[in-house]
GUDRENKE-805417 format. One record per residue (C-alpha): residue number from 1; x, y, z; residue in three letters. Coordinates in nm, 2 decimals. Example, Ala and Ser with C-alpha at 12.3 -4.5 7.8 and 13.67 -1.06 7.14 Angstrom:
BEGIN
<1 <1.23 -0.45 0.78> "ALA">
<2 <1.37 -0.11 0.71> "SER">
This chain:
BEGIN
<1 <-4.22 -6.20 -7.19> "UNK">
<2 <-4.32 -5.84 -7.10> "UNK">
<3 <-4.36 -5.91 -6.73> "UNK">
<4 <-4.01 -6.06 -6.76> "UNK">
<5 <-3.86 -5.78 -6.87> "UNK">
<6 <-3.99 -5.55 -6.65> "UNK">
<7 <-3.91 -5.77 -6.35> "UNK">
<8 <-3.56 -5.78 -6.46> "UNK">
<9 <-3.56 -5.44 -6.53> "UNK">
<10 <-3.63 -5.38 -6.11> "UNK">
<11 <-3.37 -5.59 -6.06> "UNK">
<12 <-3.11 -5.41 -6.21> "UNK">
<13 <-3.26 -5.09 -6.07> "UNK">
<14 <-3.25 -5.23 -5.69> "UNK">
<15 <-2.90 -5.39 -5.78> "UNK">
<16 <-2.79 -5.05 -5.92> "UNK">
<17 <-2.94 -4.86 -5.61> "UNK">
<18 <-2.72 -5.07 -5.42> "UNK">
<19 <-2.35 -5.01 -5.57> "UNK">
<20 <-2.45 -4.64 -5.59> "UNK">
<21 <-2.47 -4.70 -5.18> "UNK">
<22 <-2.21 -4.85 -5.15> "UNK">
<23 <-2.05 -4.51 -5.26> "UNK">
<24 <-1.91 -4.62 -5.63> "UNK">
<25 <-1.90 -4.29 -5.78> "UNK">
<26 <-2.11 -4.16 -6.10> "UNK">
<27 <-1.83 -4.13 -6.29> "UNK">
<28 <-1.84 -4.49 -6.35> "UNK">
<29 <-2.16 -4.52 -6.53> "UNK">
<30 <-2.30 -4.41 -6.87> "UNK">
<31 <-2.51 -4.09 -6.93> "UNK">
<32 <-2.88 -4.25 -6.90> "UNK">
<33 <-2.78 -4.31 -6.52> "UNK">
<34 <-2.61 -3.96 -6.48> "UNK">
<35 <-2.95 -3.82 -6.62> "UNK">
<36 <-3.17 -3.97 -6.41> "UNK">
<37 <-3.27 -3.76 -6.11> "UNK">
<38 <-3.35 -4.03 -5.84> "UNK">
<39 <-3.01 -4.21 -5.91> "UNK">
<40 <-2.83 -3.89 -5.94> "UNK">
<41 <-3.01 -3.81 -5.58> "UNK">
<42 <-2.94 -4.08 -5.41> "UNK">
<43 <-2.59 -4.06 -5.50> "UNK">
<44 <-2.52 -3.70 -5.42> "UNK">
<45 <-2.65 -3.84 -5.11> "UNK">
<46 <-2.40 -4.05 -5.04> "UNK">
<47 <-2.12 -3.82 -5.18> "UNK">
<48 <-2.18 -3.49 -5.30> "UNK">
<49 <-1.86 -3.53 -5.51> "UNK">
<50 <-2.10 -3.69 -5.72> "UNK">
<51 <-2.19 -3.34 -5.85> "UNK">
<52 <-1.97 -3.30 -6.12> "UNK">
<53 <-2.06 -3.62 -6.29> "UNK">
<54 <-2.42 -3.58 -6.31> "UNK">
<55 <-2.58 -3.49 -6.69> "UNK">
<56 <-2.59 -3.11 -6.80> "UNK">
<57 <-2.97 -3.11 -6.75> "UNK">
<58 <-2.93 -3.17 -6.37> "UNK">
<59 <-2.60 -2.99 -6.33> "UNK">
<60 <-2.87 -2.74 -6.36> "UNK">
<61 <-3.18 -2.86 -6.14> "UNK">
<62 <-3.22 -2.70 -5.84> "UNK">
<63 <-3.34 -3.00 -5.63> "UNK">
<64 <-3.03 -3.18 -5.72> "UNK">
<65 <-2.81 -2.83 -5.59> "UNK">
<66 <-3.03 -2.78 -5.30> "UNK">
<67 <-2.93 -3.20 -5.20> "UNK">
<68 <-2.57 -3.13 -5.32> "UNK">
<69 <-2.54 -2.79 -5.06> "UNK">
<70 <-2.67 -2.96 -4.82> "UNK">
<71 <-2.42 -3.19 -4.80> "UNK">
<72 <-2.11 -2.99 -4.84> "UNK">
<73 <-2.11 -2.63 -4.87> "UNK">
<74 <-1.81 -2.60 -5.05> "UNK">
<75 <-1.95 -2.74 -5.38> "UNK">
<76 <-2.14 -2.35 -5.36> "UNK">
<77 <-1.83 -2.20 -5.59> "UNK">
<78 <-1.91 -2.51 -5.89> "UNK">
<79 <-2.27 -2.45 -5.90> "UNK">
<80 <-2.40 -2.24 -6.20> "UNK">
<81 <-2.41 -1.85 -6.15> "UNK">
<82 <-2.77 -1.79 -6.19> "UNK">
<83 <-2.81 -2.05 -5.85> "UNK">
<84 <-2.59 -1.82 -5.62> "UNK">
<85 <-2.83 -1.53 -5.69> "UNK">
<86 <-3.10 -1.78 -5.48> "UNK">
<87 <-3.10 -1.68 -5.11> "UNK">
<88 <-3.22 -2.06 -5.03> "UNK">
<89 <-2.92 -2.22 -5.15> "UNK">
<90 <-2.69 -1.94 -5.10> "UNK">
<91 <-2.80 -1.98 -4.71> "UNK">
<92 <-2.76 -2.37 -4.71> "UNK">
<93 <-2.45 -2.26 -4.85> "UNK">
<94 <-2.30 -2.06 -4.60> "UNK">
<95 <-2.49 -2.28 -4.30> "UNK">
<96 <-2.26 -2.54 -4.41> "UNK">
<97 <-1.94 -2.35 -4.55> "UNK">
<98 <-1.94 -1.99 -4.43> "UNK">
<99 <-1.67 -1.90 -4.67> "UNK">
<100 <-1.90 -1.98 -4.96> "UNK">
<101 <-2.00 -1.62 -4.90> "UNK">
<102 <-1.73 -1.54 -5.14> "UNK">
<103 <-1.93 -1.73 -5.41> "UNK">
<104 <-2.25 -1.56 -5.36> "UNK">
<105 <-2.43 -1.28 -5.63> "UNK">
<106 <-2.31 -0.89 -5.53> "UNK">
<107 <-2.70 -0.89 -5.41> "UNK">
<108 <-2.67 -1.16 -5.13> "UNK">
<109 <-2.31 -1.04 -5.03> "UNK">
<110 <-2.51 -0.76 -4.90> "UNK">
<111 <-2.80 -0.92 -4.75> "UNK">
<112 <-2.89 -0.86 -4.39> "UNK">
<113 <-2.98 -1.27 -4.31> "UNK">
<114 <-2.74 -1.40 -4.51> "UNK">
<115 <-2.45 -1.16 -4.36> "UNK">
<116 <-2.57 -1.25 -4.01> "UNK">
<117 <-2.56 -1.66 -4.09> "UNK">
<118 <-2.20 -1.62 -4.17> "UNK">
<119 <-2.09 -1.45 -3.89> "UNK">
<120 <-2.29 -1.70 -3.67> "UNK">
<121 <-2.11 -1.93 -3.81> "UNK">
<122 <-1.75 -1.80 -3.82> "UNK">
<123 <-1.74 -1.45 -3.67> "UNK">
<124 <-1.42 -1.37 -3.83> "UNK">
<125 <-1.57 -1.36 -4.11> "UNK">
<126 <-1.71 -1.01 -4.06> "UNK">
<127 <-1.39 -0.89 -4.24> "UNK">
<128 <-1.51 -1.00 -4.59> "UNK">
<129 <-1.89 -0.91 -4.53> "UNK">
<130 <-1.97 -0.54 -4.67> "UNK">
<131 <-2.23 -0.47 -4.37> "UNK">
<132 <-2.03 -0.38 -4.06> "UNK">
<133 <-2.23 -0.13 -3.95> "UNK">
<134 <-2.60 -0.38 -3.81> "UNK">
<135 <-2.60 -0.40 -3.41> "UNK">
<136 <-2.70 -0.78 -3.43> "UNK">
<137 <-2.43 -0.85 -3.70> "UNK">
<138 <-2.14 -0.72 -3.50> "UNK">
<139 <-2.29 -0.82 -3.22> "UNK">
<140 <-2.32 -1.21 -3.31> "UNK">
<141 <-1.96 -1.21 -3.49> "UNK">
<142 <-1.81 -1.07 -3.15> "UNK">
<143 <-2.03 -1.35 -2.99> "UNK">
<144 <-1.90 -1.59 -3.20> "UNK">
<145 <-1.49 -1.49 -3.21> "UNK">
<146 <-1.42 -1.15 -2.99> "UNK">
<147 <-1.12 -1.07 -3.26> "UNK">
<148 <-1.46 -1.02 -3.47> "UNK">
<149 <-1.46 -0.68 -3.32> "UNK">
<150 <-1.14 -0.56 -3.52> "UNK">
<151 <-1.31 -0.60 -3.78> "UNK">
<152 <-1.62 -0.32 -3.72> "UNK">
<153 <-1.57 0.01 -3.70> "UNK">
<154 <-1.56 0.24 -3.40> "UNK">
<155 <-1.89 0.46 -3.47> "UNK">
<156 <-2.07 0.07 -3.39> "UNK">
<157 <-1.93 0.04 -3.06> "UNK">
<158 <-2.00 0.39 -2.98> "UNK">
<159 <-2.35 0.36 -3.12> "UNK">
<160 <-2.44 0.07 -2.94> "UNK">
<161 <-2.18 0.14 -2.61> "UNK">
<162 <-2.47 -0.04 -2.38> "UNK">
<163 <-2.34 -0.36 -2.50> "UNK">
<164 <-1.95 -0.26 -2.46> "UNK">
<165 <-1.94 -0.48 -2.13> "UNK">
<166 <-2.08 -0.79 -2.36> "UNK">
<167 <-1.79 -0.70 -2.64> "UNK">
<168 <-1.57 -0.69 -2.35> "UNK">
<169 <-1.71 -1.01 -2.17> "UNK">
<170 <-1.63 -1.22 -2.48> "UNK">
<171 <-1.29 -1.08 -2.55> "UNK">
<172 <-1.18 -1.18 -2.21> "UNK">
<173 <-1.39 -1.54 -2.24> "UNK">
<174 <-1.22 -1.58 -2.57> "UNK">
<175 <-0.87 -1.44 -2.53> "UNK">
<176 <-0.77 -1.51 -2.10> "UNK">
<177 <-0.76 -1.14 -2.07> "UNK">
<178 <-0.80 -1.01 -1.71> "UNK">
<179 <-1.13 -0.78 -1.68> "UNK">
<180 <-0.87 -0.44 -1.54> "UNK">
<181 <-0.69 -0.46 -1.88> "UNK">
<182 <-1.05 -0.40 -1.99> "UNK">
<183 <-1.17 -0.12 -1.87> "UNK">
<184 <-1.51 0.04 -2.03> "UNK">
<185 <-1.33 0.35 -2.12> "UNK">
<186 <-1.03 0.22 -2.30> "UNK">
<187 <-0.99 0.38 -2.68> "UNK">
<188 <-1.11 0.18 -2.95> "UNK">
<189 <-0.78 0.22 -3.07> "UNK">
<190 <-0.60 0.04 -2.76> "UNK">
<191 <-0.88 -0.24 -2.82> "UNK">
<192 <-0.81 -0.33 -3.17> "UNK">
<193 <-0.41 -0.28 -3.08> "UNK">
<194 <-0.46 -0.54 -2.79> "UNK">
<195 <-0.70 -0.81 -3.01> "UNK">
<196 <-0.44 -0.82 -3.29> "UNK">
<197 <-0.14 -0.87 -3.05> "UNK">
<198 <-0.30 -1.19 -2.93> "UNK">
């Protein structure tokens, strides 16, 4: 009778396994399935909507974050404080999201790598991020979108004026701006001026 029991039991586990693939959200089952971590995996796997439905206990396990921000980084901003101080998930985050920066602890807002994968990701971005002022930071944001460069100051380009013709290169790339509208020596001012107009 035992072996019975347990063999229906796998049953039921593979049958379960199954419908959670299929994509039937978490909501739909009791709390002994929302608490258990390989279910709750599997089925952040297949929708990582199925965040919010999982128990407290693994609301709060990082495995089941770290599967979650992979997935979608947008889930960042629902995921307990204490996990946006983690520069793992916070970077998962911001691979897959780079807004999520505006979830992350004070500390991380201000750190170098994390910084520099936003602005890899969405050079824009470089607006919102507190260090403006790291040659490879401006450099990849510019890279990225050349209206990046409204955003940094003028002391960075005049620091690091041997790469003005790659600042220059991309804005013309990125905006259709002929290179004798560009000259090396135009003003900062006249720069910034030109990249908002457009």
């Amino acid at each position: 009778m035992e072996f019975y029991s347990k063999k229906e039991q796998l049953i039921e586990n593979i049958e379960l396994k199954n419908h959670i693939k299929s994509g039937v959200s978490l909501n739909y089952y009791n709390d002994t399935i929302r608490d258990d971590k390989n279910i709750c995996l599997l089925a952040i796997n297949c929708d990582s909507g199925n965040y919010k439905y999982v128990s407290q206990r693994l609301h709060d396990d990082r495995d089941i974050i770290i599967e979650t921000i992979k997935k979608d980084g947008k889930i960042f901003q629902h995921i307990p404080n204490n996990f946006r101080d983690d520069k793992e998930i916070t970077l998962l985050a911001v691979k897959s999201y780079p807004y999520a920066i505006q979830y992350a602890s004070h500390t991380l807002k201000h750190d170098r790598d994390v910084c520099l994968e936003v602005v890899k990701q969405k050079g824009e971005l470089l607006e919102y991020i507190p260090i403006k002022d790291d040659k490879e930071i401006v450099l990849e944001a510019v890279k990225n979108n050349p209206k990046a460069m409204y955003y940094t100051t003028e002391d960075i380009l005049l620091k690091y004026g041997t790469n003005h013709k790659i600042l220059i290169s991309n804005i013309e790339k990125e905006l259709g701006i002929k290179s004798d509208i560009l000259k090396p020596n135009q003003t900062y001012q006249n720069l910034k001026k030109l990249i908002k107009d457009t």
